[in-house]
C-alpha atoms as a printed R data frame, in Angstrom:
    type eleno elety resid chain resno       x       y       z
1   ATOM     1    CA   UNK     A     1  -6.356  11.476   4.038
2   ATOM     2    CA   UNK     A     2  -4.246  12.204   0.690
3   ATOM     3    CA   UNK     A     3  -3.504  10.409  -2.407
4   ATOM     4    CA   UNK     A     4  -0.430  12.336  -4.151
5   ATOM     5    CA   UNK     A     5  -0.731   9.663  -7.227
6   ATOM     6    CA   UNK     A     6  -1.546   6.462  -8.790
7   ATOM     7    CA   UNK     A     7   0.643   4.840 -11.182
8   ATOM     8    CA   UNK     A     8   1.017   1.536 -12.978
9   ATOM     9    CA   UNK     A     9   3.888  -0.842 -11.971
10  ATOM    10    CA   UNK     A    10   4.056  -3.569 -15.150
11  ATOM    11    CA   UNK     A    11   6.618  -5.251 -13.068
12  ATOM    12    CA   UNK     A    12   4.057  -6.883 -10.094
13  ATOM    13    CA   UNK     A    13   1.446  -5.990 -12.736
14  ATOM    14    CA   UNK     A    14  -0.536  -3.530 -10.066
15  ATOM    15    CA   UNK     A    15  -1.946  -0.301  -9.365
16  ATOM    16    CA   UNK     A    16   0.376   1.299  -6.581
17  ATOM    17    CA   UNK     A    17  -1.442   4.306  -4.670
18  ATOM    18    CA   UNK     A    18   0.781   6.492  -3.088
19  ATOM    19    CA   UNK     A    19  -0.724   7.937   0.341
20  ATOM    20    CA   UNK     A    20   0.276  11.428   1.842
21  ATOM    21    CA   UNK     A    21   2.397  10.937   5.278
22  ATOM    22    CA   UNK     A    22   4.546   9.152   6.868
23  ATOM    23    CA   UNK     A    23   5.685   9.421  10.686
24  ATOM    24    CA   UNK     A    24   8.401   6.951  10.351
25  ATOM    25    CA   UNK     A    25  11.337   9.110   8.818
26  ATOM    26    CA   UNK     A    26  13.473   6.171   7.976
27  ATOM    27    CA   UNK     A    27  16.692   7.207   6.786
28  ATOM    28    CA   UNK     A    28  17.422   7.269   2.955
29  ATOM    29    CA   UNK     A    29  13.750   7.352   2.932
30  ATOM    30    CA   UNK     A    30  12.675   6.276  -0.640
31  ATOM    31    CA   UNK     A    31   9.909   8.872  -1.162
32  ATOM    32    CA   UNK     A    32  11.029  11.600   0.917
33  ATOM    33    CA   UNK     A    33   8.756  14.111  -0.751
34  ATOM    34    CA   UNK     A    34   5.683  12.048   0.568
35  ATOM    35    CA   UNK     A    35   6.210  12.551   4.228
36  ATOM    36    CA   UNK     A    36   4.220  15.534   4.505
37  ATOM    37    CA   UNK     A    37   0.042  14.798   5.098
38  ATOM    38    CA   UNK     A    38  -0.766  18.091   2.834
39  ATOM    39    CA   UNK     A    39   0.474  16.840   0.223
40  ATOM    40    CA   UNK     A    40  -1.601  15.329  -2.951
41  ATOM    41    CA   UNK     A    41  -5.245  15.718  -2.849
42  ATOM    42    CA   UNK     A    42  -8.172  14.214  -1.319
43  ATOM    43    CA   UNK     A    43  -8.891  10.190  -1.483
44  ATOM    44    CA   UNK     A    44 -12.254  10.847  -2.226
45  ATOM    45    CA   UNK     A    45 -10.965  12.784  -5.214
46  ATOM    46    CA   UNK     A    46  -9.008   9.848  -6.906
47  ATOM    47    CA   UNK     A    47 -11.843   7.469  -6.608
48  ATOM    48    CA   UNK     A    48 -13.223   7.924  -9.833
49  ATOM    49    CA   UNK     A    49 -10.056   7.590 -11.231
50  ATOM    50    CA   UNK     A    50  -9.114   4.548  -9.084
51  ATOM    51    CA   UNK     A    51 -12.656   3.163 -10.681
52  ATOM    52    CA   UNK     A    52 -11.459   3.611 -14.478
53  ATOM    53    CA   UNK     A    53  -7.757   2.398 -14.226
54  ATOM    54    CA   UNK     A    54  -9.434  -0.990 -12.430
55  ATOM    55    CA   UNK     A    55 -12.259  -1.026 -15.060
56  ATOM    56    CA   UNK     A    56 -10.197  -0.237 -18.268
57  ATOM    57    CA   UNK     A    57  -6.411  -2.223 -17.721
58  ATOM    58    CA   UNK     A    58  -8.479  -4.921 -15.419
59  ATOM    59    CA   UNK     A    59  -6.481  -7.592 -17.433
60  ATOM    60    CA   UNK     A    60  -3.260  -6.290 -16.613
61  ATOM    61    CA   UNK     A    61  -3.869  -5.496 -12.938
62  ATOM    62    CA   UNK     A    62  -3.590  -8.269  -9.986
63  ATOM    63    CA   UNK     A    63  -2.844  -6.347  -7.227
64  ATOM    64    CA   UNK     A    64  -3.687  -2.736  -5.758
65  ATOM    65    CA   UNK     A    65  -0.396  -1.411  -3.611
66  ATOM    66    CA   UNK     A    66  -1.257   0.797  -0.907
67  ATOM    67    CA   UNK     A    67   2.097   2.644  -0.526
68  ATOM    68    CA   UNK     A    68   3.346   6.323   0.188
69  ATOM    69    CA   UNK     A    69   3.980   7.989   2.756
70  ATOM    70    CA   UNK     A    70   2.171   5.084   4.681
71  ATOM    71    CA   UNK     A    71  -1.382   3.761   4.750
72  ATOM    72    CA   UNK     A    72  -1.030   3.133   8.272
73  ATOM    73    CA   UNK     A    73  -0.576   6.237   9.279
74  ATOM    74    CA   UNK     A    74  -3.799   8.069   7.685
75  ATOM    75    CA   UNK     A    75  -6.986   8.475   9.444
76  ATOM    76    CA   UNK     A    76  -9.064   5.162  10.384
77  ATOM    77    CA   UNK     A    77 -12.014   6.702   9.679
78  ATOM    78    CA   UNK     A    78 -11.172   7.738   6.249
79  ATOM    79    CA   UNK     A    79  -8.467   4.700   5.576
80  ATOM    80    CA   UNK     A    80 -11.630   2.159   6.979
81  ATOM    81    CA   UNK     A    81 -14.351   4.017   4.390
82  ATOM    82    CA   UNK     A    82 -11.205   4.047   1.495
83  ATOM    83    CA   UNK     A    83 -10.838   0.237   2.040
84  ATOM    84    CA   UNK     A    84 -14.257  -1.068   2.295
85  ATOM    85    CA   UNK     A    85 -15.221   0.523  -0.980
86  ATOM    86    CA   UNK     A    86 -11.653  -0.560  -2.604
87  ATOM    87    CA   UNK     A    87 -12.225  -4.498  -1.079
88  ATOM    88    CA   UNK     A    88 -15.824  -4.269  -2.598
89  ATOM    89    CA   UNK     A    89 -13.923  -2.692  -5.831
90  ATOM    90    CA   UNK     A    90 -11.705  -5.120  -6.313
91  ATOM    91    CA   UNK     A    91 -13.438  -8.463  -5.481
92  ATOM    92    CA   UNK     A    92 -15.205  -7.889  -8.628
93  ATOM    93    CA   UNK     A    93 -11.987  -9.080 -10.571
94  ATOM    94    CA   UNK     A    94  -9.936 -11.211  -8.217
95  ATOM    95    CA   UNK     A    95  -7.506  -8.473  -7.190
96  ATOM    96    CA   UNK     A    96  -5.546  -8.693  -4.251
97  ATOM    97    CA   UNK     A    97  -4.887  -5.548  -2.161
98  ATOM    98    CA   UNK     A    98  -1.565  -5.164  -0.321
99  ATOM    99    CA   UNK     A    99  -0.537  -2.792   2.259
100 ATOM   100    CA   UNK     A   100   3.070  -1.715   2.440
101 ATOM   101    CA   UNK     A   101   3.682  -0.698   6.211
102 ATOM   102    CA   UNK     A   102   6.917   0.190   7.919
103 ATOM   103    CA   UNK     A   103   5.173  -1.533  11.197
104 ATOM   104    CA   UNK     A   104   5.050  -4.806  12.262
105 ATOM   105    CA   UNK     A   105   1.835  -6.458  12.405
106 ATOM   106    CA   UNK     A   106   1.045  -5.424  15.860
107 ATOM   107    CA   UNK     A   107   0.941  -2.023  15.315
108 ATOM   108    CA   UNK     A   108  -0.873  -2.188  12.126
109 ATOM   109    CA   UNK     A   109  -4.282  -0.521  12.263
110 ATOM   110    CA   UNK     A   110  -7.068  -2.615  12.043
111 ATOM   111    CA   UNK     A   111  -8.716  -1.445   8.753
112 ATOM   112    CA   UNK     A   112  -6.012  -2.618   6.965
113 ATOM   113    CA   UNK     A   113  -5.691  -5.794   8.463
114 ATOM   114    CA   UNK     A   114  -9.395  -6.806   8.257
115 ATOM   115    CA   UNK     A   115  -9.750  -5.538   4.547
116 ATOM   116    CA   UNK     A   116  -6.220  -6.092   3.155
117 ATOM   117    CA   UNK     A   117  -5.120  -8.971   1.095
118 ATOM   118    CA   UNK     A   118  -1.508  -9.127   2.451
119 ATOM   119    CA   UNK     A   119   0.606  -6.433   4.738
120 ATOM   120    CA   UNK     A   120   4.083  -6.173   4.091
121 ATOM   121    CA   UNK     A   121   5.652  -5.017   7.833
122 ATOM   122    CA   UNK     A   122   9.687  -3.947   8.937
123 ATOM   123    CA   UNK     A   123  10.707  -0.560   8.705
124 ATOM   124    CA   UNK     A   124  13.444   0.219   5.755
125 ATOM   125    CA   UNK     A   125  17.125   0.300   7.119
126 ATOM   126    CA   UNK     A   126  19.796   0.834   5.106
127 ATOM   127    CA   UNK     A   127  22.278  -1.355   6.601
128 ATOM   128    CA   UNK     A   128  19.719  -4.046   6.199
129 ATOM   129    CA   UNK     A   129  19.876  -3.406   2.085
130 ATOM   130    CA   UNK     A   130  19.224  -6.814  -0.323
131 ATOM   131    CA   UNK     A   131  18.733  -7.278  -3.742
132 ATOM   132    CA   UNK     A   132  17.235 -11.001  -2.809
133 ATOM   133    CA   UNK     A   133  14.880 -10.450  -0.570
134 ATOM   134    CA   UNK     A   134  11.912 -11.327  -3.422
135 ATOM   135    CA   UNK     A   135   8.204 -12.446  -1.391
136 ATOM   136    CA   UNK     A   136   4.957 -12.953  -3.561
137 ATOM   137    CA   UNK     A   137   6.864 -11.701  -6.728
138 ATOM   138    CA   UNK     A   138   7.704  -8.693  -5.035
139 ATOM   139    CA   UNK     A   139  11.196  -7.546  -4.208
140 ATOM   140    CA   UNK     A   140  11.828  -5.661  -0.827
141 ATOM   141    CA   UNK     A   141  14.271  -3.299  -0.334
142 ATOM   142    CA   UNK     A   142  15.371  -4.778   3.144
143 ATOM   143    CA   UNK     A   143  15.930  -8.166   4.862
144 ATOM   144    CA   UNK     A   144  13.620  -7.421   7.959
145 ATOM   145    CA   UNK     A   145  10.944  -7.242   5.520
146 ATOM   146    CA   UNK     A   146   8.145  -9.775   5.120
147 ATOM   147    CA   UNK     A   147   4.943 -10.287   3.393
148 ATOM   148    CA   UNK     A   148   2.098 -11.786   5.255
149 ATOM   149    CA   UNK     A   149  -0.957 -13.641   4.466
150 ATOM   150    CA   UNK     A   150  -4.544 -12.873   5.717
151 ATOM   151    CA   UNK     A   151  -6.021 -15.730   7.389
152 ATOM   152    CA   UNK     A   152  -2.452 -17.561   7.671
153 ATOM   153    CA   UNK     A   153  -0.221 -14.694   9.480
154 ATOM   154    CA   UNK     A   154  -2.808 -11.789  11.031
């Protein structure tokens, strides 16, 4: 399992980590260029540097966005041993952890449903485009697209 990057989005005021691979290949994919597994490095790799960014910007970070690629499509093993230590991480300081998946729920693995804060499911289509399509002060790029709740919708 591969992280190509981590980044800093001030707008939902997270840390977004971008995963290696994606099966979907939805057209006018967003990140194209993270489709391929071999890209970026290791997980285990950016872990320390997962650690800091949480540690050091804590007060400007509410929410860790699993993104990519897709987080449901990386190995359980490694996705279930990624998200324990992340859940443990980030229940020191209140942060959520969301999931971006192209799925819907049903075919969302089950690592990131038990250890995930919120999963946002529906595959990006194009002719499905909005601009106000804005769930838990996040905007999605489509109208099939939903945020849902642990405990309340999984």
């Amino acid at each position: 399992m591969n992280i190509n990057y981590i980044e800093y989005s001030i707008a939902t005021r997270s840390l977004d980590i971008f995963f290696a691979g994606c099966k979907n290949r939805c057209k006018d994919c967003y990140n194209p260029d993270l489709m391929n597994f071999d890209n970026g490095t290791s997980y285990i790799s950016w872990i320390p540097k997962i650690d800091h960014y949480l540690k050091e910007y804590k007060s400007l970070i509410n929410k860790v966005l699993l993104v990519g690629g897709s987080p449901n499509h990386q190995n359980i093993k490694e996705m279930e041993a990624f998200l324990v230590w992340l859940e443990y991480r980030c229940n020191k300081d209140r942060v959520k952890i969301y999931a971006f998946c192209g799925e819907e729920i049903e075919d969302v693995i089950e690592p990131i449903k038990v250890h995930c804060h919120r999963i946002k499911t529906g595959s990006y289509i194009p002719e499905l485009k909005v601009e106000n399509n804005i769930q838990d002060n996040i905007k999605l790029a489509t109208s099939n697209q939903r945020i849902l709740y642990k405990d309340k919708d999984y």
